[in-house]
C-alpha positions as CSV (number, residue, x, y, z in Angstrom):
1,X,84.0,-9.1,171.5
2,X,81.8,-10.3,174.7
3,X,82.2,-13.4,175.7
4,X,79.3,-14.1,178.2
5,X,79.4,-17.8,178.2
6,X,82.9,-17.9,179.6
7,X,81.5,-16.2,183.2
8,X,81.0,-19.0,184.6
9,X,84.5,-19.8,185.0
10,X,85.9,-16.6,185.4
11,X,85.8,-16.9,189.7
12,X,87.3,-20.5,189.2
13,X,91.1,-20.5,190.1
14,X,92.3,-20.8,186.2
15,X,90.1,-18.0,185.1
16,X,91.3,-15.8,188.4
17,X,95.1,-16.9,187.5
18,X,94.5,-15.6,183.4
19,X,92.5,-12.6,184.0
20,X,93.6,-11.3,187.2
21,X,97.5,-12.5,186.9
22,X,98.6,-13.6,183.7
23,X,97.5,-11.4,180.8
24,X,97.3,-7.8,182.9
25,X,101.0,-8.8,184.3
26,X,101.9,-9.8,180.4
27,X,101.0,-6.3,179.5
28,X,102.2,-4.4,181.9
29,X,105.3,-6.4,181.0
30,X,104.8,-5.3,177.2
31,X,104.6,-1.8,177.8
32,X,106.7,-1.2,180.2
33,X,109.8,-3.4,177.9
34,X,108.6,-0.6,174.7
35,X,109.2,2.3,176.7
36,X,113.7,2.3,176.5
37,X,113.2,1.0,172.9
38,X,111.2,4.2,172.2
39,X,113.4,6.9,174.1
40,X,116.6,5.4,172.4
41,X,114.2,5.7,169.3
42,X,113.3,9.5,169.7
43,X,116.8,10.2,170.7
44,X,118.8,9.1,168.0
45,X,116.0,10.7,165.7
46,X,117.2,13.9,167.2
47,X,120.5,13.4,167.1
48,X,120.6,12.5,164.1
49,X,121.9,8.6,164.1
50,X,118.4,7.8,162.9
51,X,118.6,8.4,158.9
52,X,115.1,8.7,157.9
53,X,112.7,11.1,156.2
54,X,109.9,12.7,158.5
55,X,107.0,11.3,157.5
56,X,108.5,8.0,158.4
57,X,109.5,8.3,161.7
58,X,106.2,10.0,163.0
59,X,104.5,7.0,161.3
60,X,106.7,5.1,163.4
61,X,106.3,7.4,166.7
62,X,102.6,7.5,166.5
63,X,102.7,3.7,165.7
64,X,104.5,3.2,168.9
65,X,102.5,5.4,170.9
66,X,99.5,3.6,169.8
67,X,100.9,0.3,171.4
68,X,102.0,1.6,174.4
69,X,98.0,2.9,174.8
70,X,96.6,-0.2,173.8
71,X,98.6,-2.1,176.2
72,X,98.3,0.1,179.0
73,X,94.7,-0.1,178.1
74,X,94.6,-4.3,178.2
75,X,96.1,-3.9,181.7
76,X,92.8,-2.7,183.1
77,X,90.3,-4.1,180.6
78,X,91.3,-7.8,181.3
79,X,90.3,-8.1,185.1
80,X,87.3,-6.3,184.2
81,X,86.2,-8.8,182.2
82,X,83.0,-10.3,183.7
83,X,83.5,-8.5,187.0
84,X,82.8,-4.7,185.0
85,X,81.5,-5.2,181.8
86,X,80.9,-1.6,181.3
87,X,84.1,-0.8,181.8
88,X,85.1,-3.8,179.4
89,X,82.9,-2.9,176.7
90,X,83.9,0.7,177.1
91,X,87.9,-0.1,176.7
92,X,87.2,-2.8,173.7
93,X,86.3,-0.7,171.4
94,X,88.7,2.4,171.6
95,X,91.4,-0.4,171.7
96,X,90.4,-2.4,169.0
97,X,90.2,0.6,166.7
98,X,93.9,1.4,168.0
99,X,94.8,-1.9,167.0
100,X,93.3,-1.7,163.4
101,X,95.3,1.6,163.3
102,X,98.6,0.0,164.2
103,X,98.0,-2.4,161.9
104,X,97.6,-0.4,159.0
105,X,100.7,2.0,160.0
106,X,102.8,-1.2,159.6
107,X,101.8,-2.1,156.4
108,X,102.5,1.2,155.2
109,X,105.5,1.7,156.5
110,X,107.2,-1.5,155.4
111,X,105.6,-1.0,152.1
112,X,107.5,2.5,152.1
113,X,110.3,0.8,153.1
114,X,110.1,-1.8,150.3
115,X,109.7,0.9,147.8
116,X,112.7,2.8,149.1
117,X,115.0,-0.3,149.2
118,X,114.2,-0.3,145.0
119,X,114.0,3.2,144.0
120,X,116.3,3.9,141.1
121,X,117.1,0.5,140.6
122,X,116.0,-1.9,138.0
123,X,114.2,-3.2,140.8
124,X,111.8,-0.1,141.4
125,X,108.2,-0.8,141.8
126,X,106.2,0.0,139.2
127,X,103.9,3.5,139.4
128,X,100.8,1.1,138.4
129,X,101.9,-1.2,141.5
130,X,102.0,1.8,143.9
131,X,98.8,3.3,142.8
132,X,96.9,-0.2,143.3
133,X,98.3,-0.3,146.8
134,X,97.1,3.2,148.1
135,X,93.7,2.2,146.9
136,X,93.7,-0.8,148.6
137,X,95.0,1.2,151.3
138,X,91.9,4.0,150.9
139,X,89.1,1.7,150.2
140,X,90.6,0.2,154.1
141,X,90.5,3.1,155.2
142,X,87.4,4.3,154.2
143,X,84.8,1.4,154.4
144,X,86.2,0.8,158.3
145,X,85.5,4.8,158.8
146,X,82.2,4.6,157.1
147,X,81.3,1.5,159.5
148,X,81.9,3.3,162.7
149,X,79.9,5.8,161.4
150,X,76.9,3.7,161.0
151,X,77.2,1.6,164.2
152,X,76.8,5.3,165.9
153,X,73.6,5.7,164.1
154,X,72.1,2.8,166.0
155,X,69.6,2.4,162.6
156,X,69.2,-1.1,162.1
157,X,69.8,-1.4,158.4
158,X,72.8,1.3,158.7
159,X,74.4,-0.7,161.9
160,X,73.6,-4.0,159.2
161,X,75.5,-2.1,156.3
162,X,77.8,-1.4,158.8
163,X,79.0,-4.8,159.7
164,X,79.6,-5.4,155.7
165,X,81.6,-2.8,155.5
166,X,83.5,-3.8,158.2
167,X,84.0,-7.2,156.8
168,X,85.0,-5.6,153.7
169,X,87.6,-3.8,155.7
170,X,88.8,-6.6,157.2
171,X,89.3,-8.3,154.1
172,X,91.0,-5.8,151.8
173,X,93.3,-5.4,155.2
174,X,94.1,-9.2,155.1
175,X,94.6,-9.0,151.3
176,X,96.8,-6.5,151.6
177,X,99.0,-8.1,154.2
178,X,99.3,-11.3,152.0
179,X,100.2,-8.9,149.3
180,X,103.0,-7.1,150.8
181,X,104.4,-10.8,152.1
182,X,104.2,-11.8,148.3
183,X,105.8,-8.3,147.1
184,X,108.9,-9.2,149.8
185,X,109.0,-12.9,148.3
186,X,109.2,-11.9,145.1
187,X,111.1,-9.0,145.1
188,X,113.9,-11.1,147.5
189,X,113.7,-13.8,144.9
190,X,114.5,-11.8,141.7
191,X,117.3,-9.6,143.4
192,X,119.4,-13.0,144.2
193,X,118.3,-14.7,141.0
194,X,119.9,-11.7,138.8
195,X,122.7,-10.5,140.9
196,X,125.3,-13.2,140.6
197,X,128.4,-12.6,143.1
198,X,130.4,-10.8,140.8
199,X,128.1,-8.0,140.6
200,X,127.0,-8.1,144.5
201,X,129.4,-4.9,145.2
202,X,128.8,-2.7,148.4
203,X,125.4,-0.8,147.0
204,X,123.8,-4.2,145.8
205,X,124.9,-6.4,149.2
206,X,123.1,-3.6,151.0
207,X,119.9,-3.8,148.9
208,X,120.0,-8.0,149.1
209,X,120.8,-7.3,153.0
210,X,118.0,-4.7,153.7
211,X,115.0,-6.7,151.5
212,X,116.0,-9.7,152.9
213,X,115.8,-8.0,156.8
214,X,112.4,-6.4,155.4
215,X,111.2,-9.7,154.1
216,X,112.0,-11.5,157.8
217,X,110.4,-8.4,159.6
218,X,107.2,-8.7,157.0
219,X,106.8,-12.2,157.2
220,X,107.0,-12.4,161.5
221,X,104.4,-9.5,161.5
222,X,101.8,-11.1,158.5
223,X,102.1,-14.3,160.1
224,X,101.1,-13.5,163.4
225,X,98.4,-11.5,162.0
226,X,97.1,-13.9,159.7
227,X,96.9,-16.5,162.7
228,X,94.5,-14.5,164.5
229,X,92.7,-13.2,162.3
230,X,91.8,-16.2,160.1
231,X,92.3,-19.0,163.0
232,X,91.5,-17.7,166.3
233,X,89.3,-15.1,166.2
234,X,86.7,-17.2,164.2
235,X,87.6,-20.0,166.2
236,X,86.9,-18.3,169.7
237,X,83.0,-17.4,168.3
238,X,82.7,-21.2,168.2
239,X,84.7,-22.0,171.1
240,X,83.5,-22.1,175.0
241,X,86.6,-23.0,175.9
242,X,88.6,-19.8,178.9
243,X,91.6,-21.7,177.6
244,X,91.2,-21.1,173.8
245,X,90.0,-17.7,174.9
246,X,93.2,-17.3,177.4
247,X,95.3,-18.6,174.4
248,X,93.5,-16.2,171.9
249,X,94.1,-13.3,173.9
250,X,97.9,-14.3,174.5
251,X,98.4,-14.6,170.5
252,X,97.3,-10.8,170.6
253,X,99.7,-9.6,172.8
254,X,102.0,-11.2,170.6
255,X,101.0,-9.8,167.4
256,X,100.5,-6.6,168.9
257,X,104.1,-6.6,170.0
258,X,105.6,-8.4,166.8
259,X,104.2,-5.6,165.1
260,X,106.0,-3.1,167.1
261,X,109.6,-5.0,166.6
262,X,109.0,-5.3,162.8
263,X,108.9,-1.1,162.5
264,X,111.3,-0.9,165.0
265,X,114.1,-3.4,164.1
266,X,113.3,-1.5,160.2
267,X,115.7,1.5,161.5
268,X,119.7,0.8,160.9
269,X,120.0,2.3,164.4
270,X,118.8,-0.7,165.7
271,X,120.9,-3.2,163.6
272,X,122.8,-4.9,166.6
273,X,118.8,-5.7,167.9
274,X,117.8,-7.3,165.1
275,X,120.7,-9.5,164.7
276,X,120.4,-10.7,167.8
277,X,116.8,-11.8,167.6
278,X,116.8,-12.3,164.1
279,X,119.9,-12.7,163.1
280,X,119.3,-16.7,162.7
281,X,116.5,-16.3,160.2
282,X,117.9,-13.3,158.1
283,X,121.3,-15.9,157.9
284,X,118.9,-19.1,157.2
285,X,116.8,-16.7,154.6
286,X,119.8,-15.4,152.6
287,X,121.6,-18.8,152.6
288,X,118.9,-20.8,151.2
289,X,118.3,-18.3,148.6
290,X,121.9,-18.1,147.9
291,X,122.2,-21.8,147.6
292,X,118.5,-21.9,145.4
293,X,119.8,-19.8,143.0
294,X,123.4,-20.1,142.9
295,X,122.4,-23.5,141.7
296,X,120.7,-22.4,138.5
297,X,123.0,-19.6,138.0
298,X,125.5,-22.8,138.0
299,X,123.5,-24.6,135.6
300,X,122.6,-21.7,133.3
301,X,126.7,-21.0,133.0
302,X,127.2,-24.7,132.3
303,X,125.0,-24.2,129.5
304,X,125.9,-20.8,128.2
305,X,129.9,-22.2,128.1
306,X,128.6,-25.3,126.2
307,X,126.8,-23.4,123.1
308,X,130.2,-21.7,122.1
309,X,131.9,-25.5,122.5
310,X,129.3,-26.8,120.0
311,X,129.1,-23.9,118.0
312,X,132.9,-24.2,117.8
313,X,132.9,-27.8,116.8
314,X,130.0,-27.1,114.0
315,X,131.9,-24.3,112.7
316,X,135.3,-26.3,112.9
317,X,133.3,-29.3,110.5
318,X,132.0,-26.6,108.3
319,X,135.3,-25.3,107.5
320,X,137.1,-28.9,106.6
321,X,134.0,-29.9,104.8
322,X,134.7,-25.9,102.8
323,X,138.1,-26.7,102.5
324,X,137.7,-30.0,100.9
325,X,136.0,-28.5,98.0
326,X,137.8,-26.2,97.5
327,X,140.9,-28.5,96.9
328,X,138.6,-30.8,95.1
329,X,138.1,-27.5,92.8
330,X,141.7,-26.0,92.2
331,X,143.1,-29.8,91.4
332,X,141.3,-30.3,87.6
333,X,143.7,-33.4,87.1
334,X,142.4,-35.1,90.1
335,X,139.0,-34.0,89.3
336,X,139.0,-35.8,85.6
337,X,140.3,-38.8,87.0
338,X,137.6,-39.0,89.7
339,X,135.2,-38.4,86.9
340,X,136.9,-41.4,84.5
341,X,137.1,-44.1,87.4
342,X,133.3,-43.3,87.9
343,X,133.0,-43.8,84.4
């Protein structure tokens, strides 16, 4: 995006310190902090202390490649902006499609993730489940693709249809990323409300352990995501503000990199990482749901061992009452002198 009005204030000291200082020294920082994650990455990939199929760990390579780019990219679009607008304009787009590709890697991958935690469980996702998500996924895809390809044509009613599609995009991509929160929620939810301790052996404490680190990862990412797409970005059209804007583009370098720990931290490799920046959330996440659900596995026991008690009790009555007749039956003596004191 262009934002013309905040010229003005670009030469003034603040807008010098956020354009010229601040945001290309944040991603420099950004970039240059991915680069040992990435080698220890590709390493352990090839020697083998990365367990992971292909497909998933080129996702992830490309994925962090992408970052890298875009950040290396922000380092010299940023003081360009006002001072070289063609070199600005020329960056923004390249870098926002990188983005919208990142983006879309993560969801992917954390969705394959989600579905491999589950396979051959009772937990699995459903075919009709996966099949809705890759066409979520391809009508992304696709409309985003198609909108490019109309903004080239520089026909007004095709640059026009172009923008809808890209909105359309934009909002199967944010439906999708509330989606795959909500598939983490409820997946996490079920697998603590069914598995009671006793059954929580070492293949089920590792599927509670990896949704529950899949569900933290998830939510970090969506969150961020969700903040600037629904909050600051349609903000900052209204706002003539260089701090909102300075702020705006500071949440992006935070999404941008939040996206890059949640595939990252995804890998076992990297287990000693992710408990030592999330380690406090993935405790507080299982606890709560521990303590939730323990509860009404508590009260659901209490009530299961009180139906046998009363069915106990009702049986016990019905056999006295039984018995009772039936010596009321074999004594005839007693019975005819009932009878005759009735009489």
């Amino acid at each position: 995006m262009e934002y013309r009005f905040h010229c003005k204030e670009r030469e003034e000291p603040v807008g010098v310190a956020y354009y010229d200082y601040i945001l290309p020294i944040t991603s420099a920082i950004a970039a240059i902090s991915m680069l040992p994650p990435i080698f220890v990455y590709f390493r352990g990939y090839i020697k083998k202390k990365i367990k992971s199929s292909k497909c998933l760990f080129y996702a992830g390579l490309v994925m962090f490649i992408a970052i890298v780019l875009q950040f290396t990219g922000l380092i010299f679009m940023q003081p360009a902006y006002c001072r070289n607008m063609t070199l600005y304009l020329a960056l923004e787009g390249p870098l926002t499609l990188i983005w919208a590709v990142q983006t879309q890697i993560l969801l992917q991958i954390l969705f394959f993730r989600l579905k491999l935690v589950f396979d051959d469980t009772s937990f699995a996702l459903s075919k009709c489940l996966v099949r809705s998500w890759f066409t979520v996924f391809a009508i992304i895809v696709g409309s985003y693709l198609l909108a490019l390809t109309f903004f080239v044509s520089q026909n007004i009613v095709l640059v026009a249809l172009g923008g809808l599609l890209l909105v359309v995009s934009a909002v199967f991509a944010a439906f999708a990323a509330v989606w795959l929160m909500a598939l983490f929620i409820q997946r996490l939810m079920r697998v603590h409300r069914l598995l009671d301790g006793d059954q929580i052996g070492v293949n089920n404490d590792r599927m509670v352990n990896a949704v529950t680190k899949n569900a933290v990862l998830c939510f970090a990412s969506t969150t961020t995501n969700i903040l600037l797409n629904f909050v600051l970005i349609p903000t900052s059209t209204f706002t003539q503000s260089i701090h909102f804007d300075f702020l705006f583009r500071l949440v992006y370098h935070v999404d941008v990199y939040t996206n890059f720990l949640a595939v990252l931290l995804t890998f076992g490799h990297f287990d000693n990482l992710y408990q030592r920046l999330c380690g406090c959330c993935h405790s507080m996440c299982f606890s709560w749901c521990a303590d939730r659900f323990g509860k009404e596995k508590a009260v659901i026991a209490t009530i299961a061992s009180e139906v046998p008690v009363a069915a106990s009790n009702t049986a016990q009555q019905s056999d006295a009452k039984t018995q009772t007749v039936s010596e009321l039956s074999a004594d005839p003596e007693t019975t005819t002198t009932a009878s005759a004191k009735t009489l």
